[in-house]
MILUMFI-178381 format. One record per atom (N, C-alpha, C): x, y, z. Coordinates in steps of 0.2 Angstrom, whole numbers, padded with zeros to 4 digits, always signed. Layout:
XYZ/...
END
This chain:
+1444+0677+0452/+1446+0678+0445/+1451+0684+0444/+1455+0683+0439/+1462+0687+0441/+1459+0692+0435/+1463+0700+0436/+1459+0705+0431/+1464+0705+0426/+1458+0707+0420/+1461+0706+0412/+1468+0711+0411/+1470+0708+0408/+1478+0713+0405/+1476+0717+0404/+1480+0724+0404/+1476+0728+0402/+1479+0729+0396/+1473+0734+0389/+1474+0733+0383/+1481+0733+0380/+1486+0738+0381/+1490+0739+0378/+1497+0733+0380/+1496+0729+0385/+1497+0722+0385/+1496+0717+0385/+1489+0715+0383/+1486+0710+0379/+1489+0711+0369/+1489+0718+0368/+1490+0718+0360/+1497+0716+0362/+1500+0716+0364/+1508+0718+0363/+1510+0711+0360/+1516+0708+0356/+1517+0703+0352/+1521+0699+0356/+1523+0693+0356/+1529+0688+0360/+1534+0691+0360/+1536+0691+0366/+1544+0693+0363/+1549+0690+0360/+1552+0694+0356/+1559+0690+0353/+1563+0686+0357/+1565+0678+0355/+1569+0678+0359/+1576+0678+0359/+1580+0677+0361/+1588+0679+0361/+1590+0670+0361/+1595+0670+0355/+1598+0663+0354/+1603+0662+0359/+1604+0652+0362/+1609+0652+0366/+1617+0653+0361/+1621+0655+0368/+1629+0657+0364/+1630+0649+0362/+1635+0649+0359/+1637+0645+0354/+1639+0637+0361/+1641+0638+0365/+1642+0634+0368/+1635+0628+0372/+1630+0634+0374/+1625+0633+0378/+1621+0629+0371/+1621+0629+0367/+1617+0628+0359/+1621+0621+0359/+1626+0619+0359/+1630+0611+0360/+1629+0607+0362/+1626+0613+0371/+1626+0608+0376/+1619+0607+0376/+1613+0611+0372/+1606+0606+0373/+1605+0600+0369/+1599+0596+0371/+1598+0589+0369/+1593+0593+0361/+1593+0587+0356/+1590+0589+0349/+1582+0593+0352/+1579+0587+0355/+1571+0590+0357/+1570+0599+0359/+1577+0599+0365/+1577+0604+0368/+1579+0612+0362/+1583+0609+0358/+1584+0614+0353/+1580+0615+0348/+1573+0610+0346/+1567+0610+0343/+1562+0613+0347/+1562+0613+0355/+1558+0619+0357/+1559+0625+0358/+1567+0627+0354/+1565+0631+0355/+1566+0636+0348/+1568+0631+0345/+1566+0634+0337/+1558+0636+0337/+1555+0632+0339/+1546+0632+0338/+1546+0640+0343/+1549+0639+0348/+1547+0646+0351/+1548+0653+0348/+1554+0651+0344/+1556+0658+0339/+1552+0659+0332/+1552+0652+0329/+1545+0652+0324/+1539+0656+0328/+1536+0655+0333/+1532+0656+0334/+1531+0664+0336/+1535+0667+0338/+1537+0674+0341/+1537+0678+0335/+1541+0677+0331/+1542+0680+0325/+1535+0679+0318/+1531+0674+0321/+1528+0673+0317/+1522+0676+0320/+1521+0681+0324/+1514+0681+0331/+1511+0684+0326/+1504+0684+0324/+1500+0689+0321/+1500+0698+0320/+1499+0698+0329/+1501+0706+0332/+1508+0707+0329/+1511+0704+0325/+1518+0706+0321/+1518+0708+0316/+1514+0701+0312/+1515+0702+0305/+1507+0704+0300/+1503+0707+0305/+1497+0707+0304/+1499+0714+0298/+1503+0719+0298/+1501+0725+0296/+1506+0723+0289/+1508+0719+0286/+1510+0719+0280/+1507+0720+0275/+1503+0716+0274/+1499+0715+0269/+1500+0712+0263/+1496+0711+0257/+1497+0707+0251/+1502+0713+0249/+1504+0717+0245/+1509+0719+0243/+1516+0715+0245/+1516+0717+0253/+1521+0713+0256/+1523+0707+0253/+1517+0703+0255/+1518+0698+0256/+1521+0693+0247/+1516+0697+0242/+1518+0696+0234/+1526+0697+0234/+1528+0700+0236/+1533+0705+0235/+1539+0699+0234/+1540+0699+0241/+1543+0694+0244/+1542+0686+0240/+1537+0683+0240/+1535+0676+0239/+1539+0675+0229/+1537+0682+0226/+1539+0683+0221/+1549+0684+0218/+1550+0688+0224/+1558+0689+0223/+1562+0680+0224/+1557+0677+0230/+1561+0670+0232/+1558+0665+0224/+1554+0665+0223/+1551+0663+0216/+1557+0663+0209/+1557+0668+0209/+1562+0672+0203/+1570+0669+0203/+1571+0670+0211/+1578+0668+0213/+1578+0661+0211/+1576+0658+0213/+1572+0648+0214/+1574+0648+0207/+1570+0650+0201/+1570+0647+0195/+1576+0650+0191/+1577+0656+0192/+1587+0655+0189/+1592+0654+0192/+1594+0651+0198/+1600+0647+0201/+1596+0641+0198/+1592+0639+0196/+1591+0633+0198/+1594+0629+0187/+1592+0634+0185/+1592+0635+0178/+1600+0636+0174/+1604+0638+0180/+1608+0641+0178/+1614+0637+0180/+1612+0633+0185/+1617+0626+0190/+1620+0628+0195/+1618+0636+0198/+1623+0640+0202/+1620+0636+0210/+1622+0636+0213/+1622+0632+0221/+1622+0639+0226/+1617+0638+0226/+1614+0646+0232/+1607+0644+0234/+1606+0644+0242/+1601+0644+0247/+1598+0648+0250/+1591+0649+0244/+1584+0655+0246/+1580+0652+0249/+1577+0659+0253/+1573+0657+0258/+1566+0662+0260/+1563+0663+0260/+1559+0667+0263/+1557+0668+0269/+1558+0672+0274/+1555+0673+0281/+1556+0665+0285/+1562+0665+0283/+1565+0659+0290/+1570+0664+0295/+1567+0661+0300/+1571+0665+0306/+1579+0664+0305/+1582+0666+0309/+1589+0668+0308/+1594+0667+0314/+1596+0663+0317/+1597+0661+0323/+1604+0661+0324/+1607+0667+0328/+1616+0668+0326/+1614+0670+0336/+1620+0663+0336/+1624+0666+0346/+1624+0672+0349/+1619+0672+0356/+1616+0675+0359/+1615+0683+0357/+1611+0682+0349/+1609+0688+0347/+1602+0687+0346/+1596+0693+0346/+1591+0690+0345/+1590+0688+0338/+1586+0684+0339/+1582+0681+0335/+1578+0683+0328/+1578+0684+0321/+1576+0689+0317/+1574+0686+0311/+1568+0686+0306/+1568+0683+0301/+1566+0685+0295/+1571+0687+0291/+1572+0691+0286/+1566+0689+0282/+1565+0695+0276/+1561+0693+0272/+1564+0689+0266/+1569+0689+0265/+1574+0686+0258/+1581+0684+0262/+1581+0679+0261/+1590+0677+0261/+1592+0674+0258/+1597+0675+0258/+1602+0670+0253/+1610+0669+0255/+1612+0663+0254/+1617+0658+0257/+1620+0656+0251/+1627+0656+0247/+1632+0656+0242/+1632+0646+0246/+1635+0643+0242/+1638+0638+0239/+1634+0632+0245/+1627+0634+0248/+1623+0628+0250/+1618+0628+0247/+1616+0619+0247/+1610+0616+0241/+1604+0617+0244/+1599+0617+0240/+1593+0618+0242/+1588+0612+0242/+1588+0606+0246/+1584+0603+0244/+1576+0601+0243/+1574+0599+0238/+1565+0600+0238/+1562+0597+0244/+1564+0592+0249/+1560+0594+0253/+1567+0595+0262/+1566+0602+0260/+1570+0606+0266/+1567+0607+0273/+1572+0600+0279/+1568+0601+0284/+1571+0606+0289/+1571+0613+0286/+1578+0616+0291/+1571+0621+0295/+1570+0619+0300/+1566+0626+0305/+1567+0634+0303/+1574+0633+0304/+1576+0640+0305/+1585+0638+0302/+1588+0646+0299/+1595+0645+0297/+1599+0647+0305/+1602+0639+0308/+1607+0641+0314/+1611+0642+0312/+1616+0646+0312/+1620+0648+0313/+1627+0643+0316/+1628+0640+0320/+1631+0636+0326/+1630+0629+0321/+1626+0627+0319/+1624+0622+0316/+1627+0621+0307/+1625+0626+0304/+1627+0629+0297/+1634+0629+0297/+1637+0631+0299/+1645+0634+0302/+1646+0640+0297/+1640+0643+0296/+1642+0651+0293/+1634+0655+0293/+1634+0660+0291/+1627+0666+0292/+1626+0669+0286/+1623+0671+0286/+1619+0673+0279/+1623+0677+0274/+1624+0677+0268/+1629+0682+0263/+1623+0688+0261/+1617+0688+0261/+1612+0692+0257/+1606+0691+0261/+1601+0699+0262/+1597+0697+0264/+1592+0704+0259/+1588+0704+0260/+1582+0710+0256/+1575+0708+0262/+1574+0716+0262/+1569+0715+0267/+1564+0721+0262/+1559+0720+0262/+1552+0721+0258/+1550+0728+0262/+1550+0732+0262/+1547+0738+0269/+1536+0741+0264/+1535+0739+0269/+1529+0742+0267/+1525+0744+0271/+1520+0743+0276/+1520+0748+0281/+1523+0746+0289/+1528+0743+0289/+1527+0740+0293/+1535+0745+0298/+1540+0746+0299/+1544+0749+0307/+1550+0751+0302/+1547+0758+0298/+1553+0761+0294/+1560+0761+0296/+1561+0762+0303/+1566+0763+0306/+1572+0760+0307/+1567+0752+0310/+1569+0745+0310/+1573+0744+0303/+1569+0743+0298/+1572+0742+0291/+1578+0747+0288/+1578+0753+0288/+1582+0759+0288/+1587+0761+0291/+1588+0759+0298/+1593+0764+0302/+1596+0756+0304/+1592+0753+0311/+1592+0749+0314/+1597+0741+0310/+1593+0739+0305/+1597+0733+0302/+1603+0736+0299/+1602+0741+0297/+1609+0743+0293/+1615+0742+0298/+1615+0744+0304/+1618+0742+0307/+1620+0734+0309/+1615+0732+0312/+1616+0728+0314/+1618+0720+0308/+1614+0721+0303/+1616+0715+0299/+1624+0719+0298/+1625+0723+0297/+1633+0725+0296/+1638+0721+0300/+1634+0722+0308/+1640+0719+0314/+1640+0713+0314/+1634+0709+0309/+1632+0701+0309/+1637+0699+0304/+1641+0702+0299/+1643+0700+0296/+1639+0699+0289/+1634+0702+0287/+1630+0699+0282/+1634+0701+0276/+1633+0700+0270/+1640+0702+0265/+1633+0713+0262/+1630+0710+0261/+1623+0714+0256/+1617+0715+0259/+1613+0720+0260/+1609+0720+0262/+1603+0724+0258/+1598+0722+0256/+1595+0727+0254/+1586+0729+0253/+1585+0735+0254/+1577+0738+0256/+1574+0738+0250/+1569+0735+0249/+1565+0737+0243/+1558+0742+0248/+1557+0748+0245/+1554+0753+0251/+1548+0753+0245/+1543+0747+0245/+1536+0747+0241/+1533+0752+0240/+1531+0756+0248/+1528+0763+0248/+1531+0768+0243/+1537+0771+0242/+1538+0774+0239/+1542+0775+0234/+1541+0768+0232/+1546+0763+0225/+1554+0766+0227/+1556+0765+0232/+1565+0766+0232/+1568+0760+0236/+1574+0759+0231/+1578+0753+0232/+1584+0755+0235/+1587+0753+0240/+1593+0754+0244/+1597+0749+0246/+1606+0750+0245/+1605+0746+0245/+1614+0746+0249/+1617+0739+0251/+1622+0741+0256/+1628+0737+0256/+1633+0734+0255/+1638+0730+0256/+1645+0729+0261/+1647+0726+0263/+1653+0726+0266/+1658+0726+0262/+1663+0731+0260/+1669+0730+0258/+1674+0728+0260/+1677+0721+0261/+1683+0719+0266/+1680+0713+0269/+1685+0709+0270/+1682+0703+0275/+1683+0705+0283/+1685+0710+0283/+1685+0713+0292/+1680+0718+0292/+1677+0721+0288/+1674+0727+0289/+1665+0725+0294/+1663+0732+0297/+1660+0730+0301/+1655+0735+0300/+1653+0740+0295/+1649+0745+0292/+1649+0744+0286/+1643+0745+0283/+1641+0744+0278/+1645+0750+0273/+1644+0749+0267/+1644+0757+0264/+1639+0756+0257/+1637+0763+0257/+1631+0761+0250/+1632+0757+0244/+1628+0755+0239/+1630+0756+0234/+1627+0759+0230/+1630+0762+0225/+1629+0765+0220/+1626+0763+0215/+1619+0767+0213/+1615+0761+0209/+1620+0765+0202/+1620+0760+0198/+1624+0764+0188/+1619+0762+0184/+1616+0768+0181/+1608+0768+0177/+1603+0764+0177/+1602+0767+0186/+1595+0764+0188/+1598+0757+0192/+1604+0753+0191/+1605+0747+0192/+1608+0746+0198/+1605+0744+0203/+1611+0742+0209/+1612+0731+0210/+1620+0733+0207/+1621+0726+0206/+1624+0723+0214/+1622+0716+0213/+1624+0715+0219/+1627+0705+0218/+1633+0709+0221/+1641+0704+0219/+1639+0696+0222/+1634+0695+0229/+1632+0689+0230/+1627+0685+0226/+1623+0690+0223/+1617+0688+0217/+1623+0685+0212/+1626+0690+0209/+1628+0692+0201/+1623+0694+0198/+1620+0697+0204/+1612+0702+0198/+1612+0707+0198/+1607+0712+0194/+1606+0719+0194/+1600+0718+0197/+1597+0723+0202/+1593+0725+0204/+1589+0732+0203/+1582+0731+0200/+1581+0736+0195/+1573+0739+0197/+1569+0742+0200/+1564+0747+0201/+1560+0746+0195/+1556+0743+0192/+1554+0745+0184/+1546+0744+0186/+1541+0746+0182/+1535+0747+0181/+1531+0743+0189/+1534+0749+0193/+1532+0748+0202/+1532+0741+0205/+1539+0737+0200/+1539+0732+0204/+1547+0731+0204/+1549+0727+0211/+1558+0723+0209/+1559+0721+0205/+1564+0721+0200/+1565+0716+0195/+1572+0715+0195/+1575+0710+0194/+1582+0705+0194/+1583+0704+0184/+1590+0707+0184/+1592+0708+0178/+1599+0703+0177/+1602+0698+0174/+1607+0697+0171/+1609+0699+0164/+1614+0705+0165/+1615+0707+0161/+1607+0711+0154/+1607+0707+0150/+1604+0711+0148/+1594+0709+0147/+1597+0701+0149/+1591+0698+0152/+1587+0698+0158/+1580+0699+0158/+1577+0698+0164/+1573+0692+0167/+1574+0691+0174/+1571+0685+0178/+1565+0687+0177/+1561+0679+0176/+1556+0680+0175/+1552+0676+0183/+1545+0676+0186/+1546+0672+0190/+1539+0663+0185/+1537+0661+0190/+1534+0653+0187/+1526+0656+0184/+1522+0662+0187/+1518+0662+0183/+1519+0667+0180/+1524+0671+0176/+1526+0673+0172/+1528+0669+0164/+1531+0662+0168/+1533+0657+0164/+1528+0653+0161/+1522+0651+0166/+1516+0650+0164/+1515+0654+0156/+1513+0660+0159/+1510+0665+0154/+1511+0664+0146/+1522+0663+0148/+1522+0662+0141/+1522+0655+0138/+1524+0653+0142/+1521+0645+0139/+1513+0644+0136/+1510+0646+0141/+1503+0647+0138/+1502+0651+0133/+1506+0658+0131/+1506+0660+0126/+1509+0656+0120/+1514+0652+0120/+1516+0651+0114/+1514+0644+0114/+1512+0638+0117/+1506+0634+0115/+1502+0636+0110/+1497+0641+0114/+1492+0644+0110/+1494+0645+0103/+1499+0650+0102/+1501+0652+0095/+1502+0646+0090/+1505+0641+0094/+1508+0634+0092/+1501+0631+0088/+1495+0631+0093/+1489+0628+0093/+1486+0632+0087/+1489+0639+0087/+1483+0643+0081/+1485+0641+0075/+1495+0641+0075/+1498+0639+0066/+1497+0634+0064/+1496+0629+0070/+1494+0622+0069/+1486+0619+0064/+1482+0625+0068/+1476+0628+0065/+1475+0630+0061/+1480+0633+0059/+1480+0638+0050/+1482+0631+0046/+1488+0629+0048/+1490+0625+0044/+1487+0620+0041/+1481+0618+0046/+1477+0613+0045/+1471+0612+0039/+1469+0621+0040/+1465+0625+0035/+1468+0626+0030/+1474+0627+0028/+1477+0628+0023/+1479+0620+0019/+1481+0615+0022/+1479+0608+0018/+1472+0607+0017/+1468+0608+0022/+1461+0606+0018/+1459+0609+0014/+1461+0617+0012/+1460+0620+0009/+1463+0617+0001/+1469+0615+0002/+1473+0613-0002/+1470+0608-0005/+1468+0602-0001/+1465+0596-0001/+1459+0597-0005/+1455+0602-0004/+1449+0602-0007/+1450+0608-0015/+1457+0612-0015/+1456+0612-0021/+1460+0608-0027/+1464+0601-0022/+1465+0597-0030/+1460+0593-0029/+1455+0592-0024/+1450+0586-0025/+1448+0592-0033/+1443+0596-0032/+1441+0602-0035/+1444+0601-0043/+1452+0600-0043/+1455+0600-0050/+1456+0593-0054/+1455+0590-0047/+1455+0583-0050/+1448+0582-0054/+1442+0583-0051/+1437+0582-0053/+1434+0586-0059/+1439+0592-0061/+1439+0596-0068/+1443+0592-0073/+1449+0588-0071/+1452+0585-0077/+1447+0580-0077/+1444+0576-0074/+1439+0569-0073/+1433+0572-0079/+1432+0579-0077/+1427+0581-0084/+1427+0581-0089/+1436+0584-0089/+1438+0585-0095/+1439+0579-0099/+1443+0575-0097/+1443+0569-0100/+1437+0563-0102/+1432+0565-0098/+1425+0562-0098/+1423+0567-0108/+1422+0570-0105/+1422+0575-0113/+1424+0575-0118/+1433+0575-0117/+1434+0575-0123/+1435+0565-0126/+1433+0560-0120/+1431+0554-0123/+1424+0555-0127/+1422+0559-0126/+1413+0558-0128/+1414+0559-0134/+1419+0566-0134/+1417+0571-0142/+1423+0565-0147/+1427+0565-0147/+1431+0558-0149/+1426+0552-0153/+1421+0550-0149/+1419+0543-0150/+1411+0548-0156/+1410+0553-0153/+1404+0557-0158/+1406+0561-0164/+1413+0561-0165/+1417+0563-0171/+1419+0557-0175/+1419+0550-0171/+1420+0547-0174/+1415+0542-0177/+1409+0544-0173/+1403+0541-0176/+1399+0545-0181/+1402+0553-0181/+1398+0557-0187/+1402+0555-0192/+1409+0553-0193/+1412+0552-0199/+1412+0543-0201/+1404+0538-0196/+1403+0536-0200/+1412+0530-0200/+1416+0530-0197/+1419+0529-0197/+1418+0521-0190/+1422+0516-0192/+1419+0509-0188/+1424+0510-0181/+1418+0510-0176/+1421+0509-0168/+1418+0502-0167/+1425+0498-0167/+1424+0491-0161/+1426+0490-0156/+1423+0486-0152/+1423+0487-0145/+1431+0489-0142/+1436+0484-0149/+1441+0489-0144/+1445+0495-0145/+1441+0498-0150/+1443+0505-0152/+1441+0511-0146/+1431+0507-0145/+1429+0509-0138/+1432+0510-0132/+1438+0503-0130/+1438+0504-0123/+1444+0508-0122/+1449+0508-0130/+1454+0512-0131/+1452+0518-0127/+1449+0521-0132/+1445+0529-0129/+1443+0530-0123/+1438+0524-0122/+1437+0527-0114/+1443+0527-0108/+1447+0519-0110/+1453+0521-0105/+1459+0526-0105/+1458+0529-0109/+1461+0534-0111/+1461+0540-0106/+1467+0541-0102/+1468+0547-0095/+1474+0554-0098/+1474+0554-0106/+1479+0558-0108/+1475+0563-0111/+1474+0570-0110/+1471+0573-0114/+1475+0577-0120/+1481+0577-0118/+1484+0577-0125/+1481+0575-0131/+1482+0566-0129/+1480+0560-0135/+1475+0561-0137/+1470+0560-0133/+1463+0565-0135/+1461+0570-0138/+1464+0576-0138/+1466+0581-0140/+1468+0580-0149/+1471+0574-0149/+1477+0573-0156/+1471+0569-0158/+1467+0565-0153/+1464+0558-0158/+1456+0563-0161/+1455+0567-0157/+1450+0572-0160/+1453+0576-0166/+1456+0581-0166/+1458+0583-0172/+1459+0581-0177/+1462+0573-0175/+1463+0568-0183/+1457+0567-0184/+1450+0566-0181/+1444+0565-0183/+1442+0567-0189/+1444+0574-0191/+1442+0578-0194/+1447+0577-0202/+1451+0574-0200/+1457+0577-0208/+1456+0566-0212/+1455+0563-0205/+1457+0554-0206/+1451+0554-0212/+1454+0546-0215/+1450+0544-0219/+1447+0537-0217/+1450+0535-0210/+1451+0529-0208/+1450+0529-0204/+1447+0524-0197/+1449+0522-0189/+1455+0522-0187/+1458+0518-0193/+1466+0518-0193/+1471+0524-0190/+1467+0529-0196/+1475+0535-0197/+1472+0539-0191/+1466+0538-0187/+1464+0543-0181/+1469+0540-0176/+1470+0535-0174/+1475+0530-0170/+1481+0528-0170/+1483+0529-0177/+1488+0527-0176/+1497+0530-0174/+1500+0527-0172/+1506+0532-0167/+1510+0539-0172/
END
């Protein structure tokens, strides 16, 4: 039985692996360059790698591709977001951002890309953001700056969760091969491949256009379900306010219904104390009678007629 690794080589994660040069990457067969995507999925993906992120992280990240996703997509812009896909550029290692973004490629809903090749794409990434939380300060700060600089990448930029600081980096020039800062302008560090601002606000990332901000899907929920709701309350009110309504002209209907019940009553008993001749159709005149006005005039001529006549007549 062969002796166990010893500890600090059992922990240790897959190695990265190094992509074939652009030639070697032509000359394998599709299978052969699917095994070896899966090897780099798999390397970058080891546990012993991504174990120390954490939910933070991981929110972080899922939210920024979220955000991006629903305003190009809103807005008709053609840009390709990605979260933690490897990055596979000629005989460089192998590395899988936490956010990138690609200018004038589509994204389609069901994307069967492993990994962004490089040789295969015929271009490399314009934008990338990497999420720093507890994981290899250094790597994220010193190391990529460099290196996405010499990769060509157009922007690069840290969101440093632990200590809520955003930094952030660009190439000026289509030859240039270091980055240089940028300047964030009132809080704001815009970034020319977005078209966005990028903004630190209540301990989170937040993406501004202009004076608006990206919201992400359950944000979007939230207010849809808020303004449903509201929808469902005015809807509510409104509904108490007709039956409200509805019950107070039933209410005023059934006061005139009295009132004319009444004043037919006092009518045919003025006209019976004055001894004055009611025939049937003097009767059905008065009852059918829906004008209280009329009523009103046929009662107080009760009192002055000498006649059935002159109570009735026009």
């Amino acid at each position: 039985m062969a002796d166990p690794l010893p500890h600090s080589a059992a922990a240790s994660p897959a190695p990265i692996p190094v992509a074939p040069s652009e030639a070697e990457w032509r000359a394998m067969s599709l299978d052969e360059r699917e095994r070896f995507l899966i090897t780099v999925n798999d390397a970058l993906g080891d546990p012993l790698r991504v174990m120390t992120e954490g939910r933070p992280h991981k929110r972080a990240k899922a939210r920024v591709v979220d955000m991006l996703g629903l305003h190009f997509k809103a807005m008709g812009r053609v840009i390709y977001v990605a979260e933690e896909m490897a990055a596979v550029y000629p005989g460089e290692p192998t590395f899988s951002p936490d956010v990138l973004a690609v200018l004038d490629v589509e994204q389609p809903e069901d994307d069967r890309r492993m990994a962004w090749v490089v040789v295969d794409e015929g271009r490399g990434l314009d934008f990338v953001l990497e999420v720093l939380h507890r994981g290899d300060r250094k790597k994220d700060l010193v190391d990529n700056v460099e290196r996405y600089a010499s990769l060509g990448i157009a922007e690069y930029f840290i969101y440093d969760w632990g200590k809520q600081q955003l930094h952030g980096y660009r190439l000026e020039g289509s030859d240039a091969t270091r980055y240089q800062r940028i300047v964030p302008q009132a809080g704001r560090y815009h970034s020319r491949v977005l078209d966005l601002d990028l903004v630190l606000q209540g301990g989170s990332l937040r993406f501004y256009q202009g004076m608006g901000e990206l919201i992400g899907s359950e944000e979007l929920i939230d207010r849809l379900t808020g303004m449903v709701e509201s929808l469902e309350s005015k809807a509510e009110q409104a509904e108490a306010k007709a039956a409200q309504a509805q019950s107070e002209a039933a209410q005023a209907q059934s006061k005139v219904e009295d009132a004319l019940a009444s004043s037919r009553e006092n009518v045919l008993a003025f006209l019976a104390a004055r001894q004055f001749a009611i025939d049937d159709e003097i009767r059905a005149q008065v009852l059918e009678c829906d004008d209280l006005v009329l009523l009103a005039r046929w009662l107080a001529r009760t009192l002055s007629a000498t006649s059935t006549r002159e109570v009735f007549e026009p």
